[in-house]
C-alpha positions in Angstrom: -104.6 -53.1 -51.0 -103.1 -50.1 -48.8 -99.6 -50.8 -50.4 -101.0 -50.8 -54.0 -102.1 -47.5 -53.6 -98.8 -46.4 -51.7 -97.6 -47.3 -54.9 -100.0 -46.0 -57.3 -99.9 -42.5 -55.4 -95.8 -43.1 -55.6 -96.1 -43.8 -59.1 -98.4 -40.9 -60.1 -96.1 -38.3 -58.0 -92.8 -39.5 -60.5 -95.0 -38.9 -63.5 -95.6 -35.4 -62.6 -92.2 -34.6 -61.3 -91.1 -36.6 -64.5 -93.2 -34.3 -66.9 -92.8 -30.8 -65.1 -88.9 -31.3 -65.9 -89.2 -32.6 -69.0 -91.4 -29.0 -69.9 -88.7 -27.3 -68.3 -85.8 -28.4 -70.7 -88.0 -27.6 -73.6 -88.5 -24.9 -72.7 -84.5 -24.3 -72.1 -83.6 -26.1 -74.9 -85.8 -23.3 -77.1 -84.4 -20.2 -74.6 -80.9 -21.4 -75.4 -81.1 -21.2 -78.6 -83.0 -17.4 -79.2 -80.0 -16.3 -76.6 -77.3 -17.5 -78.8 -79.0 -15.9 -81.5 -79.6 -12.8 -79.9 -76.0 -12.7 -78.5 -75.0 -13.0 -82.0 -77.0 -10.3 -83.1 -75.3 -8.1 -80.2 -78.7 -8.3 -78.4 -80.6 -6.8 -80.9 -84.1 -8.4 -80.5 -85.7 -6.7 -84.0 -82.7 -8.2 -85.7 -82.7 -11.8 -83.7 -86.9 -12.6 -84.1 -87.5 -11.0 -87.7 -84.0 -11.8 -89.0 -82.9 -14.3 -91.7 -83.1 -17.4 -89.4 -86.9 -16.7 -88.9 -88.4 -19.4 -91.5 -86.1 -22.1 -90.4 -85.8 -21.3 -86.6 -89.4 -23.2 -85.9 -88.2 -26.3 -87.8 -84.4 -26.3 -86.5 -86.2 -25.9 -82.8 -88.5 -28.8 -83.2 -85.8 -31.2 -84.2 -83.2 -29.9 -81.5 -85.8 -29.9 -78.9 -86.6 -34.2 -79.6 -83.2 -35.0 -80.4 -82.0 -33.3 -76.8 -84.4 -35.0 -74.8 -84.0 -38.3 -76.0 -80.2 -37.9 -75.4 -81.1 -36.8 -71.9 -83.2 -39.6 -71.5 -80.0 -42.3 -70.8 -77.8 -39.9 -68.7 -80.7 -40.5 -66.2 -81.4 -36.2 -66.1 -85.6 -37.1 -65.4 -85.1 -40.2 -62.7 -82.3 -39.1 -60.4 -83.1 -38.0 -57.1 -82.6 -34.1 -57.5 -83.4 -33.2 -53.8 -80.2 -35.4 -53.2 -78.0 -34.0 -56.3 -74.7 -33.8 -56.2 -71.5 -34.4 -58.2 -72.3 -37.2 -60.4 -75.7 -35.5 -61.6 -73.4 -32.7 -62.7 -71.2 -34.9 -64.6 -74.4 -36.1 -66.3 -75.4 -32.8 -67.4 -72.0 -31.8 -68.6 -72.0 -35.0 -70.5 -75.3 -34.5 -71.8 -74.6 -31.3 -73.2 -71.7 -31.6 -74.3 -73.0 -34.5 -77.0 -76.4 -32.2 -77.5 -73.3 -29.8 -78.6 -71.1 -31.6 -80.4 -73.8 -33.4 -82.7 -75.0 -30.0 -83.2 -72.2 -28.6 -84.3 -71.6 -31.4 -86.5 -74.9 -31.6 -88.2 -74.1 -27.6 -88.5 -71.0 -28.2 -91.0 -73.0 -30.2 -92.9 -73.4 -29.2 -97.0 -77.0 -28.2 -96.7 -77.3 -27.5 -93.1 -75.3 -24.8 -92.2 -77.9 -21.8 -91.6 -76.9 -20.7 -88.6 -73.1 -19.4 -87.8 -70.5 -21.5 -86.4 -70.6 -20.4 -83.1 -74.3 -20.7 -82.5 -74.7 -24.5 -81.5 -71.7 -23.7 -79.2 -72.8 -20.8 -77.4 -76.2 -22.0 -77.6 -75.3 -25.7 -76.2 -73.1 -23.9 -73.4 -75.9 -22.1 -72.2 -77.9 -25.4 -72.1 -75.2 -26.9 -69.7 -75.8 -23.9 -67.5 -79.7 -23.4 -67.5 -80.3 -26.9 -67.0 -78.0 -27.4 -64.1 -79.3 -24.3 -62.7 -82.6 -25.6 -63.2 -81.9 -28.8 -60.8 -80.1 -26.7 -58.2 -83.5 -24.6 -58.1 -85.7 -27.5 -58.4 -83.9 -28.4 -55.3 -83.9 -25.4 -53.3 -87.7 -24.9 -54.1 -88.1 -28.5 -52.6 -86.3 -27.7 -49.7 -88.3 -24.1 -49.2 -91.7 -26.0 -49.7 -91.2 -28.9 -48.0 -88.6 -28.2 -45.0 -87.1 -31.1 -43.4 -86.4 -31.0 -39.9 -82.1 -30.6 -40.3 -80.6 -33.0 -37.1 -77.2 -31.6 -35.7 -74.3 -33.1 -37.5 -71.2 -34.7 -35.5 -68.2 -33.3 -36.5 -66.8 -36.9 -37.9 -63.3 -38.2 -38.8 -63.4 -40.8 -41.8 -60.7 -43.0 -41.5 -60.0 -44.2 -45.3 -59.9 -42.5 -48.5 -60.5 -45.5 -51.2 -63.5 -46.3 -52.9 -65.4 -47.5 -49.6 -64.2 -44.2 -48.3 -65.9 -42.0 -51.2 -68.7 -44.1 -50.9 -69.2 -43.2 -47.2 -68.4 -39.7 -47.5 -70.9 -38.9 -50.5 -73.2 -40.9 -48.4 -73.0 -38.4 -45.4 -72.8 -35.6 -47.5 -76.3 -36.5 -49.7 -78.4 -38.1 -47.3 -80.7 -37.0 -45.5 -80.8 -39.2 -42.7 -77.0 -38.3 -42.2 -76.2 -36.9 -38.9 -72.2 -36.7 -39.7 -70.3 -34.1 -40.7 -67.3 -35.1 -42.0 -64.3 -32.6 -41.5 -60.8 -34.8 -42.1 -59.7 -37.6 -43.7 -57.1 -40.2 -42.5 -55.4 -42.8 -44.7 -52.6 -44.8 -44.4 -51.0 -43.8 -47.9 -48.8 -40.9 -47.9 -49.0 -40.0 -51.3 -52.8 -39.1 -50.6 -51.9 -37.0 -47.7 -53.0 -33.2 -48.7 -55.3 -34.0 -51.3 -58.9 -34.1 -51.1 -62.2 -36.1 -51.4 -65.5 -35.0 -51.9 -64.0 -31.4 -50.6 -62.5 -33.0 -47.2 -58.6 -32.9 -47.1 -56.7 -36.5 -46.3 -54.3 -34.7 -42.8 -52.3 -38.0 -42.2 -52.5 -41.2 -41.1 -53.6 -43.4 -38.1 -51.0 -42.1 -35.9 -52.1 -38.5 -36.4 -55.5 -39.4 -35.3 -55.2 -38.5 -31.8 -54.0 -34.8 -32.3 -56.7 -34.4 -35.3 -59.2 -35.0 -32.8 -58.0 -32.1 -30.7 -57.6 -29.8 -33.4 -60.5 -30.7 -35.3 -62.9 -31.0 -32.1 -64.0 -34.6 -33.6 -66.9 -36.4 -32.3 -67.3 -39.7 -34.3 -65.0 -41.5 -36.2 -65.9 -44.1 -39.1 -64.0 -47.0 -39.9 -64.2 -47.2 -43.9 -61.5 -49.7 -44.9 -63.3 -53.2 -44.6 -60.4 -54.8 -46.8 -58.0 -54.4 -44.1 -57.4 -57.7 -42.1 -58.2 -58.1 -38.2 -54.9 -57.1 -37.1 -54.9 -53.9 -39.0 -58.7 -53.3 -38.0 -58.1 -54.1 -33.9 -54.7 -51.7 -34.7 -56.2 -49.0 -35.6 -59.3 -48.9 -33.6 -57.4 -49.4 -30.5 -55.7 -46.2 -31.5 -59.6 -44.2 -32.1 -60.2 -45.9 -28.6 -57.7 -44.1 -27.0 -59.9 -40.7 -28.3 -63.3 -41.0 -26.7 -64.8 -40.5 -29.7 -67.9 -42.7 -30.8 -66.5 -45.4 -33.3 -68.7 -46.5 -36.4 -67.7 -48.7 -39.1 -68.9 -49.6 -42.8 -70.3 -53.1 -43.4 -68.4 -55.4 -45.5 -66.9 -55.0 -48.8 -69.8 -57.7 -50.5 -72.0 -54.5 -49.4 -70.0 -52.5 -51.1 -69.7 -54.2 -54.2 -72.8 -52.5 -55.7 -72.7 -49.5 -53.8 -75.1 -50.2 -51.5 -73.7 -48.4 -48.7 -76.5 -46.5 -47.1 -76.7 -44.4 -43.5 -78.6 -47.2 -41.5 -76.1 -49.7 -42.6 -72.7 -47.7 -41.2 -73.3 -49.2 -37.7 -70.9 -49.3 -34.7 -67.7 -50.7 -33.9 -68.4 -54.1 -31.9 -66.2 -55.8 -29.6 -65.4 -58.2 -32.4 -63.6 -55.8 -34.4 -61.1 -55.4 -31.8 -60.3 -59.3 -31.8 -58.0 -59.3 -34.3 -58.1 -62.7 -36.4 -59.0 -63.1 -39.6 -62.0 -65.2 -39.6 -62.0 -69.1 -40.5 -62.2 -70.1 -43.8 -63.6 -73.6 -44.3 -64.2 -75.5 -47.6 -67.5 -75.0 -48.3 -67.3 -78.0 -50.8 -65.9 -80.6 -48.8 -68.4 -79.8 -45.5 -71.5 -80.1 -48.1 -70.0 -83.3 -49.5 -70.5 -85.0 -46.7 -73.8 -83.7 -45.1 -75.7 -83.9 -48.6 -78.7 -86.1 -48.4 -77.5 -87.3 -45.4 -79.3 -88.0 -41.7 -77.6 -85.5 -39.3 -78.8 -86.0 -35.8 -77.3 -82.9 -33.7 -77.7 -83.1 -29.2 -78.2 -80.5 -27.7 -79.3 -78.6 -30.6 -81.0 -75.9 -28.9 -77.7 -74.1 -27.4 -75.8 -71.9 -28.6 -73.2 -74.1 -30.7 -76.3 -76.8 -31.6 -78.3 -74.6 -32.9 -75.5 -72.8 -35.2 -74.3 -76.3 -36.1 -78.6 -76.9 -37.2 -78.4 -73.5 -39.5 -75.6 -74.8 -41.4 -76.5 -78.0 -41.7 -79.9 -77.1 -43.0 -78.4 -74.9 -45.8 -76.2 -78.0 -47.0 -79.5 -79.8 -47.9 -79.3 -83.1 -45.5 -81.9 -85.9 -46.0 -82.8 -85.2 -42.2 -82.3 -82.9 -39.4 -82.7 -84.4 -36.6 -82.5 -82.3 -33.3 -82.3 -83.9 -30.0 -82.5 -81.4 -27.0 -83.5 -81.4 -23.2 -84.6 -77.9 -23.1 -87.9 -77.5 -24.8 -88.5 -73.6 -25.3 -84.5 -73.4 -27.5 -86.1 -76.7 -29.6 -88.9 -74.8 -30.1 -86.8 -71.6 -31.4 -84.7 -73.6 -33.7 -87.4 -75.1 -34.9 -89.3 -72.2 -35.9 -86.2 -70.9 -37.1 -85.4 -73.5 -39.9 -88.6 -73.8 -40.8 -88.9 -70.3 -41.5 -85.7 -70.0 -43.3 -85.9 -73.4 -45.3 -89.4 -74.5 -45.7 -88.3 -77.9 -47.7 -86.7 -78.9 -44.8 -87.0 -82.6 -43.9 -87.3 -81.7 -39.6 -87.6 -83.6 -36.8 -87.0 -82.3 -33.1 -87.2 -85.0 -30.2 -86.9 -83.9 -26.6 -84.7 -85.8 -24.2 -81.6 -86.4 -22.4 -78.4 -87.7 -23.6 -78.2 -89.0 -20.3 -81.4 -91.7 -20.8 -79.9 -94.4 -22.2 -82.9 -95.7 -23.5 -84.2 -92.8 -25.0 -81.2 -92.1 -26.7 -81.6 -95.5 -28.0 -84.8 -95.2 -29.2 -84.1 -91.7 -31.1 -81.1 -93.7 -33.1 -83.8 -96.3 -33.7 -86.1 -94.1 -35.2 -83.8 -92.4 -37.8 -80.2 -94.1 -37.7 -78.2 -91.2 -38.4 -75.6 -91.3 -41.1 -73.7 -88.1 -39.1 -74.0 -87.3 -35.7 -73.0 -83.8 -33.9 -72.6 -84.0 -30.3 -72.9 -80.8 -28.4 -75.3 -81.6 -25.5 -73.1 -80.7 -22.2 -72.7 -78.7 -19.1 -70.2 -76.6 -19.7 -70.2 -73.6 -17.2 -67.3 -74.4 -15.0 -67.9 -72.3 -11.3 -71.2 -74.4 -11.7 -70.1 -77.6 -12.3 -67.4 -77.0 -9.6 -70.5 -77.1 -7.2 -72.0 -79.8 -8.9 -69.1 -82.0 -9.9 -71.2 -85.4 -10.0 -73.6 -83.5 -12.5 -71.3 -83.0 -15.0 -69.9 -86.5 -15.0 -73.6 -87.7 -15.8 -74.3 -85.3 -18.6 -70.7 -84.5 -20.2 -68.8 -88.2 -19.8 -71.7 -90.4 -19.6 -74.3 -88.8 -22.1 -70.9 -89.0 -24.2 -70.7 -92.5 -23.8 -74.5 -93.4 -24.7 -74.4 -91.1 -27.7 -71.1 -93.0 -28.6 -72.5 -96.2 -28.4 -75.7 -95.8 -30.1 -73.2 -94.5 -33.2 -71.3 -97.4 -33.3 -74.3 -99.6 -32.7 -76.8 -98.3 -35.1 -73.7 -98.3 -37.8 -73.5 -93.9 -38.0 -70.2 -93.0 -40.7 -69.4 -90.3 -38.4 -69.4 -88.3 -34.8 -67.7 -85.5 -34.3 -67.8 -84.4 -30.3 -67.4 -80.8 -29.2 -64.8 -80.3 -27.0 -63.0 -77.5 -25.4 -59.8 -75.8 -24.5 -60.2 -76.3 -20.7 -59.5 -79.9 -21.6 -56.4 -79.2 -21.6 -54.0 -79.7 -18.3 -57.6 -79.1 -16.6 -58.3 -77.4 -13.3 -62.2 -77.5 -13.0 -63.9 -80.9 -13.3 -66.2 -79.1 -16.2 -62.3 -79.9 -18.5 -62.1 -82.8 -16.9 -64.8 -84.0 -17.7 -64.6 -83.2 -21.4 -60.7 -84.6 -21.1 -62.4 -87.8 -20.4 -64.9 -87.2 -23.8 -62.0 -86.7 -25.8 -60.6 -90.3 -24.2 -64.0 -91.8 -24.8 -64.0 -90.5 -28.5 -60.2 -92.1 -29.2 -61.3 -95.7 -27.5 -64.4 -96.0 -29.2 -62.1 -95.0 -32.7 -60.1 -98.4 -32.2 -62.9 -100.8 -32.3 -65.6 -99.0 -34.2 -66.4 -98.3 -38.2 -67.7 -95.4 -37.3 -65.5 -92.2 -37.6 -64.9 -90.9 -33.9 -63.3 -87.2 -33.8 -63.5 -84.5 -31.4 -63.2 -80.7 -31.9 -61.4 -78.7 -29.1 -61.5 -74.3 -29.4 -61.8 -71.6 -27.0 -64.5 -69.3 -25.7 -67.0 -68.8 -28.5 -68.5 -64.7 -28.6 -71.8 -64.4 -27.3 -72.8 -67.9 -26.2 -75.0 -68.7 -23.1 -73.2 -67.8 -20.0 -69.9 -66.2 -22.4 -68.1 -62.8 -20.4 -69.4 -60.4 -23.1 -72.8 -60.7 -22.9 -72.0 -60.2 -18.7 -69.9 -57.3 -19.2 -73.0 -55.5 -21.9 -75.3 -56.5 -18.9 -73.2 -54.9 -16.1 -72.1 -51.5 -18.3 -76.0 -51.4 -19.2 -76.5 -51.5 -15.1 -74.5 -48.8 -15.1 -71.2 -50.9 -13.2 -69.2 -52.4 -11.8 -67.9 -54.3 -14.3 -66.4 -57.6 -12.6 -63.1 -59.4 -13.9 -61.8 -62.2 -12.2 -58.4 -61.5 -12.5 -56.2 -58.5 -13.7 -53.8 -61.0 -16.3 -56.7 -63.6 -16.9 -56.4 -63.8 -20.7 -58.6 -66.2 -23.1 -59.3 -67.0 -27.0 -62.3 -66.3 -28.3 -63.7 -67.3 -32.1 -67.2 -66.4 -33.2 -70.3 -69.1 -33.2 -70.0 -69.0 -37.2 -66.4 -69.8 -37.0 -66.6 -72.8 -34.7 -69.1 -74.5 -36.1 -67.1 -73.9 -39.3 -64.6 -75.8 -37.8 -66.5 -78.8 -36.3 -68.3 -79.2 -39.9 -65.2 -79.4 -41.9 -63.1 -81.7 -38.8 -66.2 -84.1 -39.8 -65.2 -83.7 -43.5 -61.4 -84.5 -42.3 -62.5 -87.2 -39.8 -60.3 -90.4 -40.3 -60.3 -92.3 -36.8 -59.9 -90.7 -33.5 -58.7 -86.9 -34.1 -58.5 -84.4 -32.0 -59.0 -81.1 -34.0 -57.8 -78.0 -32.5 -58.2 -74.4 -34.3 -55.5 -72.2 -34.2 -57.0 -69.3 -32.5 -54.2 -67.0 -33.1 -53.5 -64.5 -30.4 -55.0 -64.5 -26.6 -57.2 -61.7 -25.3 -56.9 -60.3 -22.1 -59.8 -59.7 -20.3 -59.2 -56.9 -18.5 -58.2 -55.5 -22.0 -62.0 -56.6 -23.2 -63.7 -55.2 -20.6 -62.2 -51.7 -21.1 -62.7 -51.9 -24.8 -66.6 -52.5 -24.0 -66.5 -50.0 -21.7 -65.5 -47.2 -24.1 -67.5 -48.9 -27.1 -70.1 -47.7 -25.0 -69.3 -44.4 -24.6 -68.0 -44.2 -21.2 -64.3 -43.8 -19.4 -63.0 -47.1 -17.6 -62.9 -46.4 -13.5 -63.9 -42.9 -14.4 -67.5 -43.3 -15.5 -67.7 -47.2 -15.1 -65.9 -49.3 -12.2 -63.9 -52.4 -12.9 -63.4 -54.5 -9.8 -61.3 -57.3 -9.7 -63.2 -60.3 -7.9 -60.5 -63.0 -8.3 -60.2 -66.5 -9.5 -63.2 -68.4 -9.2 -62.7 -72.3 -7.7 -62.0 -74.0 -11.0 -60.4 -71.1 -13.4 -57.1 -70.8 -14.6 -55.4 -67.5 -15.9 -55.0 -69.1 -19.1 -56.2 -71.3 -21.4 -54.3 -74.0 -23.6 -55.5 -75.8 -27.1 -53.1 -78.3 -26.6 -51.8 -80.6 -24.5 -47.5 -81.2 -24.8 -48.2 -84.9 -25.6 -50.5 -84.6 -28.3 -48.3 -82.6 -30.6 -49.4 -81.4 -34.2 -50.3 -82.1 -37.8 -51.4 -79.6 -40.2 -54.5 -80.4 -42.4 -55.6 -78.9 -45.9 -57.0 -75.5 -43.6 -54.2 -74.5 -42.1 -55.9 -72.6 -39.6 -57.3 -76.1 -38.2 -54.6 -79.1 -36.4 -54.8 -82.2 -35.7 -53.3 -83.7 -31.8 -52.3 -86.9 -32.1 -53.7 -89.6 -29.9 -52.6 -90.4 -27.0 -52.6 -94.3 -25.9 -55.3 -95.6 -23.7 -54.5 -98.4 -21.5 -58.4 -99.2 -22.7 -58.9 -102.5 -20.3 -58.1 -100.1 -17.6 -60.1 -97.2 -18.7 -63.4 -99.1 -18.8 -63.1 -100.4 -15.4 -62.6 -96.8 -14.5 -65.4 -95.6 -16.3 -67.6 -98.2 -14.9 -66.0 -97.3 -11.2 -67.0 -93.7 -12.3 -70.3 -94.3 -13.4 -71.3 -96.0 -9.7 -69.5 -93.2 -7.9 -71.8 -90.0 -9.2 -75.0 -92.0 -9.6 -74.3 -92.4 -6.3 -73.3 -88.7 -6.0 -69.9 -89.6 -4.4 -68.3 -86.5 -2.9 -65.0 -88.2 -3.8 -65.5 -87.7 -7.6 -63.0 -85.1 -8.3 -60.8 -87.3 -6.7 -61.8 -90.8 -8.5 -61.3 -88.2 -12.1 -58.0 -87.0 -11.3 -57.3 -90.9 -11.0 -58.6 -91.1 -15.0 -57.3 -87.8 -16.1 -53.2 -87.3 -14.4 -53.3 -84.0 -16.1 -56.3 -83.0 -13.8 -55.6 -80.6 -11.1 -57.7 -80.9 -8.4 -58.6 -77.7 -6.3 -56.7 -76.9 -3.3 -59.1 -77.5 -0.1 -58.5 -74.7 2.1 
C-alpha cells in the first residue's frame, strides 16, 4: 500500500511538472510570434497589435500553438529529465523547432495562406528555438536554487577510451548527480583521435602517456571504458594505470552497454581479475545442455565451491533431477536455498553423506540411479593434507573409487571427475592422490559402459582456501601480506570458467579422457599480491609489507597441466585438450589399491611411501 502511494504521489508530481511546461511553451509559442511581428514593424507596438494581421493573428495563434505542441510531444521536450539536461535535449529542441519552422514557412507560401511576410515564421520560429531552450536551462537553475543538492567533491578523473562506451561514461559523470568524477583528459589508443574532443574533454594521447598525464593533470581516478578490448590488452593497460597510484574503475560489460544502461553505481572497480589476462572460456552452450536435459545429475560434494557452481549450471540446463550429495550440512543448506530461489520448478534433492561410506553412497545411487554424475567431493588443501596424508587417501582415492563403482554398477552414461594441475609430476600427496583418481577413472574406462573422464585445471579465483581471498584478508588486516616464495607462479581460471569446462569435457566424454584447459599464461604471485595491494589503494612494502615465508612442505614453484607422457589432442574448443592415457598394468594396480586401502585405514605412517610406489611421478618430501 506504501509503494502505491510512492507512486501515486510520483505520478501526480510528473503531471504538474508535465502541465506547468506545457503552459510555458504556449505561452512562448504566442510571445514568439508578436516579437516577430513587432520586430517586423521596427518595434512599433501601435503598428504590431492594431495592424493588419489583427483579425487573423487569434486564429493563426490557435492553430500554431496545437500544431507546435503536438510536434513537441515525440522529441520527448515534456518527459526528459530537465534537472539533468544536457546535449541531446538541445538537439531535441533544435530539431523541434526547426520542423515547427519549416512547416510554417511552408504552409506560409501557400495560395491562400500567405498573410503574414516571408520572414515572419522564420524569425518567429528562431526565437522559439531560443525561449524554449532558455526556458529548460531556467527550469533547471530554479530547481537547483529551490531544491539545493548537497554537491560531493569531484576526483579529477582520467577516462581511458573515447568510443561509444567512452561517451557513454563521460555524459554519465557529467549529468548525474550521483557522479563524484570529474573528468579532465581523455586517453585512446587511436591517433587519429588524439586532439580532438568529447563531451568538451580533449583525447592527450594514448596508454603510454598515461603516466606523465597524471602528473600534469594532478589525476586521481582513472576509468577503464573500453570493455571490447581482450584480457591481454585490459591486464596491459591497467598494469600501466597501476604504476600511477591512482584509484582504478572500470565500466561493466559491453551487454550493459548495449542499451545504454550505463549508470554511476554500475562503473565499479578494477578487480584482480582484470589483471589476469585470458580471454575467458567459451563452451558450447548447446552441446553441454544436450546432454544434461531431462537428465539425473547427481553432483558430490556439491556444497563447495566447484560443486556448487557445477549445481547452478546444471539447474539452468533443465535436468530431470539434481541430486546433491554433500558432507557438510550448512553449504547443502546454501545451495539449496539457492536453487530453489533462483529456479522454483526445480526437481531437488540434497542427501548428506560421505563419499567415503560405501554403503551410503550405495544407497544414494539406489535411490535415484543417476544418468550423469559430477564428482567434486575431495580434500584438496595441500599443507593440510601433507599433515594428514592418510586422510586424503580415504576421501580423494577411495571416495573416488566408491563413487566409481556405484556408476558403473547402477548403469550411469557418464562421470566426469575433477582433477587438478598438482597431479601432475606431484610433490604433495594432496596430487598424488588425485594422480591416482585420474588412474582410477582410466581403469574403470576399460571395463565399464559408463563414460569415465576426468578434468585437470589450475587454481580457480576465489574458492575456499584460494590465495586471493588470504591476501584481501591480510591487506584488510592492515599486513603483512605473506607469499611463499618470490618466483612461485600459478594459473588461475574463474569458478564460471571451470565448471564450463567440466560440463562440456562430459559433452566430449568418449572413454577415459583426461581434459586439460589451456590456461594460457602463468601468474606470479608475488606479481598478484602487489597488484592487490595497490587495487586497494596502498603502496607495496611502503604502506603494506610483503614477507616472503617460503615453500610450504608439499608446494612446488610451479605448476604443470600436463604430464610429458600424456601428450595432446585438440577438441572442437580449442581452448580445452585432451592427454592421452597412459597404460595401466591394471592386475597390478588393484592389488595396490587394495594394499593402499589397508595401509591408511590403518593410518600407516608409511603412506606417502606405499603412493610413490603407485604414482613413479610422485616426489616424496625430503625428511630433514
Amino acid at each position: 500500500m506504501k509503494l502505491l502511494q510512492v507512486n501515486s504521489k510520483h505520478s501526480r508530481q510528473l503531471a504538474v511538472r508535465v502541465l506547468f511546461l506545457v503552459v510555458i511553451d504556449i505561452f512562448l509559442i504566442n510571445f514568439s510570434n508578436f516579437l516577430a511581428l513587432l520586430m517586423l514593424n521596427d518595434f512599433n507596438i501601435h503598428a504590431t497589435a492594431n495592424g493588419i494581421y489583427k483579425p487573423i493573428l487569434l486564429e493563426y495563434s490557435a492553430i500554431v500553438t496545437v500544431c507546435t505542441i503536438l510536434i513537441f510531444i515525440p522529441f520527448k521536450l515534456y518527459n526528459s529529465l530537465w534537472e539533468f539536461a544536457g546535449q541531446d535535449e538541445l538537439i531535441h529542441i533544435i530539431a523541434a523547432g526547426g520542423i515547427v519552422l519549416l512547416l510554417r514557412f511552408i504552409a506560409n507560401q501557400l495560395p491562400g495562406m500567405h498573410y503574414f511576410p516571408i520572414a515572419f515564421p522564420i524569425i518567429s520560429g528562431i526565437l522559439l528555438i531560443g525561449f524554449v531552450g532558455g526556458s529548460r536551462i531556467l527550469y533547471r537553475w530554479l530547481r537547483d536554487l529551490l531544491h539545493p543538492v548537497h554537491k560531493v567533491p569531484k576526483a579529477r578523473t582520467l577516462l581511458i577510451g573515447a568510443g561509444s562506451a567512452g561517451a557513454v561514461a563521460l555524459r554519465e559523470f557529467q549529468t548525474s548527480v550521483h557522479s563524484t568524477n570529474n573528468v579532465v583528459a581523455i586517453v585512446d589508443d587511436d591517433y587519429g583521435k588524439r586532439g580532438s574532443y568529447l563531451r568538451g574533454v580533449k583525447i592527450v594521447g594514448n596508454r603510454n602517456d598515461i603516466p606523465a598525464i597524471v602528473e600534469k593533470e594532478r589525476i586521481e581516478e582513472i576509468v577503464f571504458a573500453i570493455p571490447t578490448a581482450s584480457a591481454k590488452n585490459r591486464r596491459d593497460i591497467l598494469s600501466i594505470c597501476q604504476k600511477t597510484r591512482c584509484k582504478l574503475k572500470t565500466l561493466p560489460g559491453i551487454f550493459q552497454l548495449a542499451n545504454g544502461s550505463v549508470e554511476i553505481k554500475k562503473i565499479r572497480s578494477v578487480d584482480v581479475d582484470d589483471l589476469l589476462g585470458r580471454d575467458s572460456v567459451k563452451v558450447d552452450l548447446s552441446e553441454i545442455s544436450g546432454y544434461l536435459t531431462d537428465k539425473t545429475v547427481l553432483v558430490t560434494g556439491g556444497g563447495g565451491s566447484i560443486g556448487s557452481e557445477l549445481c547452478r549450471q546444471i539447474a539452468a540446463n533443465r535436468p530431470k533431477c539434481l541430486i546433491i550429495f554433500e558432507i557438510y550440512e550448512n553449504n547443502a543448506y546454501d545451495i539449496q536455498q539457492e536453487l530453489l530461489r533462483k529456479h522454483p520448478d526445480l526437481n531437488l534433492a540434497v542427501r548428506i553423506g560421505s563419499v567415503r561410506d560405501t554403503k551410503r553412497v550405495d544407497m544414494l545411487f539406489d535411490e535415484f540411479r543417476p544418468n550423469i554424475v559430477f564428482h567434486a567431493a575431495a580434500h584438496k588443501h595441500v599443507p593440510l593434507m601433507e599433515d594428514s596424508p592418510n586422510e586424503a587417501i580415504k576421501n580423494n582415492v577411495f571416495g573416488t573409487m566408491h563413487v566409481a563403482m556405484a556408476a558403473d554398477r547402477y548403469g550411469a552414461e557418464r562421470f566426469v571427475m575433477i582433477s587438478t594441475d598438482k597431479a601432475v609430476n606431484p610433490t604433495n600427496i594432496m596430487g598424488a592422490s588425485k594422480r591416482i583418481c585420474e588412474m582410477i577413472v582410466q581403469s574403470m574406462s576399460h571395463r565399464s559402459a559408463t563414460k569415465f573422464v576426468a578434468v585437470r585445471f589450475g587454481n580457480v579465483l576465489g574458492s575456499n582456501g584460494s590465495v586471493i581471498p588470504l591476501f584481501k584478508k591480510q591487506i584488510a588486516a592492515g599486513g603483512p601480506v605473506t607469499v611463499t616464495h618470490k618466483d612461485i607462479i600459478r594459473y588461475f581460471m574463474t569458478i564460471p570458467e571451470a565448471v564450463s569446462l567440466v560440463l562440456q569435457a562430459g559433452a566430449f566424454a568418449n572413454q577415459g579422457e583426461i581434459f586439460v584447459l589451456d590456461m594460457g599464461d602463468p601468474v606470479r604471485i608475488d606479481d598478484l599480491a602487489r597488484n592487490m595491494i595497490r587495487l586497494s589503494g596502498f603502496e607495496p612494502d611502503v604502506d603494506i609489507e610483503i614477507k616472503y615465508t617460503g615453500l610450504r612442505p608439499g608446494e612446488k614453484l610451479y605448476e604443470e597441466m600436463l604430464m610429458k607422457e600424456e601428450g595432446l589432442r585438440t577438441t572442437a574448443n580449442e581452448l580445452i585438450h585432451i592427454g592421452q592415457p597412459l597404460d595401466i598394468d591394471e592386475p597390478r594396480f588393484r592389488e595396490q589399491l587394495h594394499a593402499l586401502d589397508q595401509a591408511c585405514n590403518e593410518n600407516s605412517p608409511d603412506i606417502k611411501a606405499i603412493v610413490a610406489d603407485i604414482v613413479p611421478t610422485y616426489q616424496l618430501p625430503v625428511k630433514v
